[in-house]
TORDREN-822367 format. One line per 5 residues: number of its first residue (from 0); their letters; for each residue x negated, y, z of C-alpha. Coordinates in Angstrom, 1 decimal. Example, Ala and Ser with C-alpha at 12.3 -4.5 7.8 and 13.67 -1.06 7.14 Angstrom:
2
0> as> -12.3/-4.5/7.8; -13.7/-1.1/7.1
END
This chain:
175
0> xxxxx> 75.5/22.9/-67.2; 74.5/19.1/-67.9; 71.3/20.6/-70.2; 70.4/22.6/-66.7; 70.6/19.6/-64.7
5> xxxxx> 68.4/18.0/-66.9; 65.8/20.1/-67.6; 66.0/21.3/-63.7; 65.3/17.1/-63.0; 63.1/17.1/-65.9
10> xxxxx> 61.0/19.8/-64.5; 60.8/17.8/-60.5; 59.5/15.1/-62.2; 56.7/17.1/-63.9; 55.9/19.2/-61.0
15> xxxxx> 55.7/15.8/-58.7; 53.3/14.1/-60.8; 51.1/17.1/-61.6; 51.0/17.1/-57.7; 50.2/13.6/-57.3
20> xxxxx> 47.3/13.8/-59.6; 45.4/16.5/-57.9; 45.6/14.5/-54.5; 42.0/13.0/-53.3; 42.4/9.5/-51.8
25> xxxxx> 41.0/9.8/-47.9; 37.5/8.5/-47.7; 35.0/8.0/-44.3; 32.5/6.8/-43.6; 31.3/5.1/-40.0
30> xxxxx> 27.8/5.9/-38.1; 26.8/3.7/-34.9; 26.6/4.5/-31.3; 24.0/3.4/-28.7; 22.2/4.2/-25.4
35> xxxxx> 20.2/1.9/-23.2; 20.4/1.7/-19.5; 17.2/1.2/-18.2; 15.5/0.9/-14.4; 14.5/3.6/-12.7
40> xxxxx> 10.8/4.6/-12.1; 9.8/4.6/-8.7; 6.5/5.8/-6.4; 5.4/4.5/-3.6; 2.3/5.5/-1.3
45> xxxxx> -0.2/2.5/-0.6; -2.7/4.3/0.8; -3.2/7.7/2.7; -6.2/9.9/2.4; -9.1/9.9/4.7
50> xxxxx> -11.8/12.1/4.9; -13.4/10.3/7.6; -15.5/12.3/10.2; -18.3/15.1/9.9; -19.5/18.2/11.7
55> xxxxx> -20.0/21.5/10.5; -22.6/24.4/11.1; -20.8/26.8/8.6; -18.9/27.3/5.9; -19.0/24.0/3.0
60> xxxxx> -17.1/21.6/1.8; -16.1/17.2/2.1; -15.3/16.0/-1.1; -13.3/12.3/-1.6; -13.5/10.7/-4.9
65> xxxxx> -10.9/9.2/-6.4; -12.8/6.0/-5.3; -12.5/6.9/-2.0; -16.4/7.5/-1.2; -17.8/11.2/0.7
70> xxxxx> -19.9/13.5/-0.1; -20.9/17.1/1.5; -22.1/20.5/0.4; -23.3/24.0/2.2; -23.2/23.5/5.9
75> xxxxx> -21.0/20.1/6.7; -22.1/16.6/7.2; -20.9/13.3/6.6; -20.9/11.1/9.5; -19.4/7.8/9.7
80> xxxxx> -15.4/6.4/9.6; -13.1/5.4/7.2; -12.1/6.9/4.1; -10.3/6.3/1.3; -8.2/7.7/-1.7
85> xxxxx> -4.4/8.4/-1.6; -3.0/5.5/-3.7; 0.2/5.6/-5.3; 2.0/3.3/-6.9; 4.3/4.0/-9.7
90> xxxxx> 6.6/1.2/-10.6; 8.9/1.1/-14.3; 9.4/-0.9/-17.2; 6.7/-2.3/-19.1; 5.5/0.0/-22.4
95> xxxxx> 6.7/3.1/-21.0; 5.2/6.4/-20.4; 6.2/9.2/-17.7; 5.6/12.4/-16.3; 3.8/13.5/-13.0
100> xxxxx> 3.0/16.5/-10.8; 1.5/17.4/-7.5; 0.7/20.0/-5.4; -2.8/21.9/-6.6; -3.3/22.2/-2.7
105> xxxxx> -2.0/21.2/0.8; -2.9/23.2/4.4; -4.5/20.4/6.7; -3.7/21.7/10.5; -5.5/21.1/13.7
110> xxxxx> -3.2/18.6/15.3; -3.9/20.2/18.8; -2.1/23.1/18.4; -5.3/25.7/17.6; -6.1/27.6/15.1
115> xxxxx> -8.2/27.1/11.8; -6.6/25.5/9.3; -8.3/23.8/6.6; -6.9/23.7/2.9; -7.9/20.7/0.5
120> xxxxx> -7.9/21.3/-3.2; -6.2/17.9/-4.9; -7.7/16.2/-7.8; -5.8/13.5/-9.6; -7.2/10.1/-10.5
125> xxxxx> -6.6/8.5/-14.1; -4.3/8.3/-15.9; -5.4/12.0/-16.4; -6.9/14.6/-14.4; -4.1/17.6/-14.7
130> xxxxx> -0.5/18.1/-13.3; 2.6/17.5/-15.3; 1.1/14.9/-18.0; 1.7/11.8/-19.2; 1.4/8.9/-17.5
135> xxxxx> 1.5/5.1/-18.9; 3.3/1.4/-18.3; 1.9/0.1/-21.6; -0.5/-3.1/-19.6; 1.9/-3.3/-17.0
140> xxxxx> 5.0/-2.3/-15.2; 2.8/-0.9/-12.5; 0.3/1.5/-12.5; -2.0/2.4/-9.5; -2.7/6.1/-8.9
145> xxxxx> -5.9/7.5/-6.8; -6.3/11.2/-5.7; -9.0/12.5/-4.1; -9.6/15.9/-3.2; -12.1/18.6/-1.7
150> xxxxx> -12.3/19.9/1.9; -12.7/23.7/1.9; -14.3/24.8/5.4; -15.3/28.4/5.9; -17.1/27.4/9.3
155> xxxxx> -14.6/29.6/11.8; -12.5/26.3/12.2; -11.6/24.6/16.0; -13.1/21.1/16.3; -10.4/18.3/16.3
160> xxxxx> -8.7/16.6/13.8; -6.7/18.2/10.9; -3.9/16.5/9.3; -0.6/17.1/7.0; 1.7/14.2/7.0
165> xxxxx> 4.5/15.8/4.5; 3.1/18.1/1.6; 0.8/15.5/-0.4; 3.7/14.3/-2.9; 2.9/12.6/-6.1
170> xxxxx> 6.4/12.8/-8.6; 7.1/11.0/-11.0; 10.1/11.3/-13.7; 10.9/10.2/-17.6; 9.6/12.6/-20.0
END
């Protein structure tokens, strides 16, 4: 019985250190985390869009530059007050770039109540002349913004003035 003691221990002992020796030490390795708060980008309007005044014998159209100056085809003309550009300001951190969008078009409305609305086709100043591009902070953290846009009249339209105060949004988000 003592020889089967000692070959049973004899054979633990083997069996623990063939064990052992197929055992991998534990090994890792480490990777760094980071994120960066950073200001928000903001818009604001610093200037509203005039057309100024003309008359109309038909159907034609006012177009404002992005500069803000008036011109007129088919059956419209220019007469005189102000005008001017929408300007928009986008505010954000130096060196960055951003996205935009508007709306392709807005309804103007008689403000007296009639009929005969007029719908203006927008057209976007630099940075670039389509919706939902890139815009860019790289000379500053500001960045002025003009649109003009074209007058549509089909010459049925009331006289008085036309306005929308809510539609003309310029957006602005990170891309």
């Amino acid at each position: 019985m003592k020889n089967i003691t000692k070959l049973f221990a004899i054979a633990v002992v083997i069996l623990g250190f063939a064990t052992s020796s197929f055992a991998q030490p534990l090994v890792s390795g480490a990777a760094d985390a980071r994120g960066e708060i950073v200001g928000n980008l903001s818009v604001a309007k610093t200037g509203d869009m005039a057309f100024g005044k003309f008359t109309k014998s038909g159907a034609g159209t006012v177009v404002l530059t992005n500069a803000g100056a008036v011109s007129a085809t088919g059956l419209v003309t220019i007469l005189t007050g102000a005008t001017s550009a929408a300007k928009f300001t986008v505010s954000g951190i130096q060196g960055d770039t951003y996205g935009y969008s508007y709306p392709p078009s807005i309804i103007l409305t008689n403000e007296s109540g009639g009929v005969g609305d007029i719908t203006i086709v927008a057209t976007l100043n630099a940075p670039t002349a389509a919706a939902g591009t890139i815009g860019d902070l790289s000379l500053s953290n500001n960045q002025v913004i003009n649109m003009g846009a074209t007058l549509t009249i089909d010459g049925g339209e009331l006289l008085g003035v036309y306005s929308n105060t809510a539609d003309l949004k310029f957006t602005v988000s990170y891309p």
